[in-house]
C-alpha positions in Angstrom: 0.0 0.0 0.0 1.4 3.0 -1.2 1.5 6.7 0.4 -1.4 9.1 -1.0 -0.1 11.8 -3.1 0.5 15.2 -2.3 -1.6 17.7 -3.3 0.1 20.3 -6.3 -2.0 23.4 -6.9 -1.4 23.6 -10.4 -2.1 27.6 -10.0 0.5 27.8 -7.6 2.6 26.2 -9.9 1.8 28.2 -12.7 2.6 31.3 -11.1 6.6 29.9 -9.9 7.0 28.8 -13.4 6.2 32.6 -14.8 8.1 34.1 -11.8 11.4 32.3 -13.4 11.4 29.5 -10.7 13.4 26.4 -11.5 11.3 22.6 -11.3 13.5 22.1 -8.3 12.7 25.3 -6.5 9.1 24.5 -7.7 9.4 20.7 -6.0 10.2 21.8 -2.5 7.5 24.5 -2.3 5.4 21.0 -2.3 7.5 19.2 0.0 8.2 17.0 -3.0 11.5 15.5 -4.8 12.2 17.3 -8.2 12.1 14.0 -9.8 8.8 13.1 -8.1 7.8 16.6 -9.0 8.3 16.2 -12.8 6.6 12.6 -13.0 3.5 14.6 -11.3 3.9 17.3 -14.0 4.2 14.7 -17.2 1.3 13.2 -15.6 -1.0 15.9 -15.3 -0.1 17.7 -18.6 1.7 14.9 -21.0 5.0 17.1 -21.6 8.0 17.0 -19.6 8.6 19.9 -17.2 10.8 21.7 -19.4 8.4 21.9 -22.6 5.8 23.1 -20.2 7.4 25.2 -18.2 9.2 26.8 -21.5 6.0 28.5 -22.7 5.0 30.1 -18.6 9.0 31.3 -18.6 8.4 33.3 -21.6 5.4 34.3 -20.5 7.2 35.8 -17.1 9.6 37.5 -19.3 7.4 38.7 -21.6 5.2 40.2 -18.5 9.0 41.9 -17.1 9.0 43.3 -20.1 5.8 44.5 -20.7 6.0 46.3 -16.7 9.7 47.9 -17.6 8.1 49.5 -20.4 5.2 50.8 -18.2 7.2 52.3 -15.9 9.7 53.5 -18.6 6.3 55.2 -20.4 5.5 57.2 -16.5 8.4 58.9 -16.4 10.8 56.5 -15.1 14.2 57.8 -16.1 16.1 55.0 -15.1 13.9 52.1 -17.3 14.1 54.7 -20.0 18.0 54.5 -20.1 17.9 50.8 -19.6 15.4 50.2 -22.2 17.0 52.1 -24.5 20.4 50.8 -23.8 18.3 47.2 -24.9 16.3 48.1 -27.5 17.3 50.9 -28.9 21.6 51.0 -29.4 22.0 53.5 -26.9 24.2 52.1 -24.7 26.3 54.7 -22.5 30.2 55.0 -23.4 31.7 54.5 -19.7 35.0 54.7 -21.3 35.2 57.9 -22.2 33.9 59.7 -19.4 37.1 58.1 -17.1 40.0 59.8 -16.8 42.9 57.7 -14.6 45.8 59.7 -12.5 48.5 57.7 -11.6 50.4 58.7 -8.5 53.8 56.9 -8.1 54.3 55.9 -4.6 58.0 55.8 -5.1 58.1 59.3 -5.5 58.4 62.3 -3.3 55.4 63.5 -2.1 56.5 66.9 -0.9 57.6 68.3 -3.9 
């Protein structure tokens, strides 16, 4: 006679997967082994963990993405930098705007 399963809520799950959690991470919020975990999954849904849980990681991304540019659209000066350093080819030249003195310790400072 074998232990009842424990219960998944596949909501829950849903949500990790979109919030970039890994199967593993995923598994212990269950109190479950990852392998245990993914046998539930292919189960439930017929696809491994990793085809399933490919489409709800783009779907968190695409959701990050979609809130950067909100914030980027209100005003947000620092998304607007980042998003344009992304999207757009405007990345900042650091180089140029550091200038290096080099003091020789070896040399008399009193001078």
């Amino acid at each position: 006679m074998s232990r009842p399963e424990k219960p998944i809520d596949w909501d829950i799950v849903d949500e990790l997967i979109i919030q970039q959690n890994s199967g593993a991470q995923i598994a212990s919020r269950f109190n479950l082994y990852p392998d245990t975990f993914y046998d539930r999954v292919k189960s439930k849904w017929g696809i491994t963990f990793t085809n399933y849980a490919g489409v709800k990681y783009s779907e968190g991304i695409s959701l990050l993405k979609s809130k950067q540019w909100e914030k980027a659209m209100e005003g947000n000066i620092q998304m607007l930098l980042k998003l344009g350093e992304l999207y757009a080819d405007q990345a900042q030249d650091i180089d140029s705007d550091i200038k290096i003195t080099i003091i020789d310790a070896r040399s008399d400072c009193s001078t």
